[in-house]
C-alpha positions in Angstrom: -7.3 27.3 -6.5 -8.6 24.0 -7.9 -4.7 22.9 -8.3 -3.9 23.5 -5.2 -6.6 20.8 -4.2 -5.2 18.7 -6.9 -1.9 18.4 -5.8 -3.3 18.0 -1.9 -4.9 14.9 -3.7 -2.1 13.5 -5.1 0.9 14.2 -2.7 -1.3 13.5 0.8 -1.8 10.1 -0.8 1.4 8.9 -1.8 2.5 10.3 1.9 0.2 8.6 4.0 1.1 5.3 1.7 4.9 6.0 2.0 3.8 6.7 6.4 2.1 3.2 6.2 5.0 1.5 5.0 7.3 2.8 7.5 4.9 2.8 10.4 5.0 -0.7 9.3 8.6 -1.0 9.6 8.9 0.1 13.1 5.6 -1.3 14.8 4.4 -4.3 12.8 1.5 -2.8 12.2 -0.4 -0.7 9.7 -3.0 2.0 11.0 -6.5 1.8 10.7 -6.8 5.6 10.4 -3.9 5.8 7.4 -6.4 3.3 5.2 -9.7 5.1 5.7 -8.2 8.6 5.1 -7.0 6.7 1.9 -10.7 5.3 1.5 -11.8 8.7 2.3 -9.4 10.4 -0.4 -10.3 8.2 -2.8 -14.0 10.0 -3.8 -13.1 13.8 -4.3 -10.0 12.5 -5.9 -12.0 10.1 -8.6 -14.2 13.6 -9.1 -11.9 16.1 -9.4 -10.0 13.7 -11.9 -13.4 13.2 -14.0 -13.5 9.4 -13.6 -16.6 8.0 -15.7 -18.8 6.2 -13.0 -17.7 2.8 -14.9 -14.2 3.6 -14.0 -15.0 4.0 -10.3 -16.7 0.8 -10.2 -14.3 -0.9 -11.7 -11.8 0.7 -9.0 -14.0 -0.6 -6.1 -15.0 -3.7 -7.3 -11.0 -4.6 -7.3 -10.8 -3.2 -4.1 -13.3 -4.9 -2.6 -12.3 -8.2 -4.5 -8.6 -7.5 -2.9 -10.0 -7.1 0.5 -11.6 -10.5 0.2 -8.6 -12.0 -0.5 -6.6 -9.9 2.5 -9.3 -11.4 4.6 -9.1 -14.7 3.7 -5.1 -13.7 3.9 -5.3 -12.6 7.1 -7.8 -15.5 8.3 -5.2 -18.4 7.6 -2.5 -16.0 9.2 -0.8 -15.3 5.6 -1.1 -12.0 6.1 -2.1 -8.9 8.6 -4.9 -7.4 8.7 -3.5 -3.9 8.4 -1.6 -5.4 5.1 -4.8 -6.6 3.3 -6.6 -3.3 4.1 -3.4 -1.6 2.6 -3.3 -3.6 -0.3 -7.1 -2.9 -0.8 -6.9 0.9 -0.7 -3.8 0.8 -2.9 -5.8 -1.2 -5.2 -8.6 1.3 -5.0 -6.2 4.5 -5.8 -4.0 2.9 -8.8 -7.0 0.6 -10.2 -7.2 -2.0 -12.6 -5.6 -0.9 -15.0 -1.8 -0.4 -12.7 -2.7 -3.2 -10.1 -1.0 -6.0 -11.6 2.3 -4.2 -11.8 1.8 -2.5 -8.0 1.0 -6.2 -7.0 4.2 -7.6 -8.8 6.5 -5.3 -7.5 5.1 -5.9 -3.9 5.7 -9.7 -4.6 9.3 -8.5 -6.0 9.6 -6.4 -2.8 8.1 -8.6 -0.5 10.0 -11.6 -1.3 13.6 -10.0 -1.0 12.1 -8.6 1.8 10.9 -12.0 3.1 14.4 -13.7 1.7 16.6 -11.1 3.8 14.8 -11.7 7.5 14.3 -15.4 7.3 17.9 -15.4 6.9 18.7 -13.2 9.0 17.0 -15.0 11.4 18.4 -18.4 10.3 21.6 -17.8 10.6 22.4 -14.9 12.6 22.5 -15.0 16.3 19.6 -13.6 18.0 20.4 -9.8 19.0 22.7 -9.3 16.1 20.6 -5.9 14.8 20.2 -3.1 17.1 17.5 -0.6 16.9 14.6 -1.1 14.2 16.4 -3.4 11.9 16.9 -5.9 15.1 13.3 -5.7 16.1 12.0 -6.6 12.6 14.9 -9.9 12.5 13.5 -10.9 15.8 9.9 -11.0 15.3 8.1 -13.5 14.0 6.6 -11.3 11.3 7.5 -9.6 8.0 6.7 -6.4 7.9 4.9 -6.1 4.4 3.1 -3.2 4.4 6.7 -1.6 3.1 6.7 -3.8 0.4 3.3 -2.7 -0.3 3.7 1.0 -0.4 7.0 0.4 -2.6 4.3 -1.5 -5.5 2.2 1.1 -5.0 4.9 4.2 -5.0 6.3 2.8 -8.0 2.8 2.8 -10.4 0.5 5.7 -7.9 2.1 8.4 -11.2 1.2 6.6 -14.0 -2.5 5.8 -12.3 -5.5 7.2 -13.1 -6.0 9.8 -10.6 -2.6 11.0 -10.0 -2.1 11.4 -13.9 -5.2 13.1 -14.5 -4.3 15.1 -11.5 -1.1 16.3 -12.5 -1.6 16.7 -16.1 -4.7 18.6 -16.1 -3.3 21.8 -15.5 
């Protein structure tokens, strides 16, 4: 029974991080709801995985240091709001010890990302995309919370939680 609830804690996660990334995509926006039931997650998760009460601190103290610097992000217009508290929870669930590499790859991400639109936008003529791809070339934003979730999905397995999740079967 307890693995059941393991694997609810590890796959609900990286689904409702892979959900904000394309919700993301199509609306420019990240939902409030996807990053608290993250926040939410995050407790039994740390439990059932047997993280030592250092650990979790450690985990929240980046998180809250990341959503700091999302809101100082967000206040200069660097960033959305909905990215910085995406960033923050994905800093909570992978922790210190896999958030430089989820943060690298989200530059990485982010940047091609970035790199592909503004040029798109530059020198293709406005209309060019249909559907979702021409929405995201003819706003004014990027939409980074799919950069985001691709650091996070490539480092949420060899995390903390997931890996003591998975393994300890």
């Amino acid at each position: 029974m307890m693995l059941i609830f393991q694997q609810i804690f590890v796959l609900v996660p990286l689904a409702l991080i892979l959900a904000a990334g394309i919700h993301d995509i199509l609306t420019m926006r990240v939902p409030n709801l996807i990053c608290l039931t993250l926040f939410l997650m995050f407790w039994p998760a740390a439990w059932m995985a047997e993280l030592r009460p250092s650990d979790i601190g450690l985990h929240v103290l980046l998180s809250f240091a990341v959503l700091t610097a999302g809101y100082v992000s967000f206040h200069f217009k660097w960033m959305g709001g909905g990215d910085g508290k995406l960033l923050a929870v994905v800093a909570l669930w992978v922790g210190p010890w896999s958030a430089l590499e989820a943060f690298i790859v989200t530059g990485l991400l982010g940047g091609m990302a970035a790199f592909a639109i503004v040029g798109a936008r530059r020198y293709l003529p406005t209309g060019f995309f249909s559907g979702v791809l021409g929405k995201v070339v003819d706003e004014k934003k990027i939409p980074y919370g799919a950069a985001i979730a691709g650091g996070a999905l490539v480092v949420f397995f060899n995390s903390p939680i997931p890996k003591a999740l998975i393994f300890a079967a």
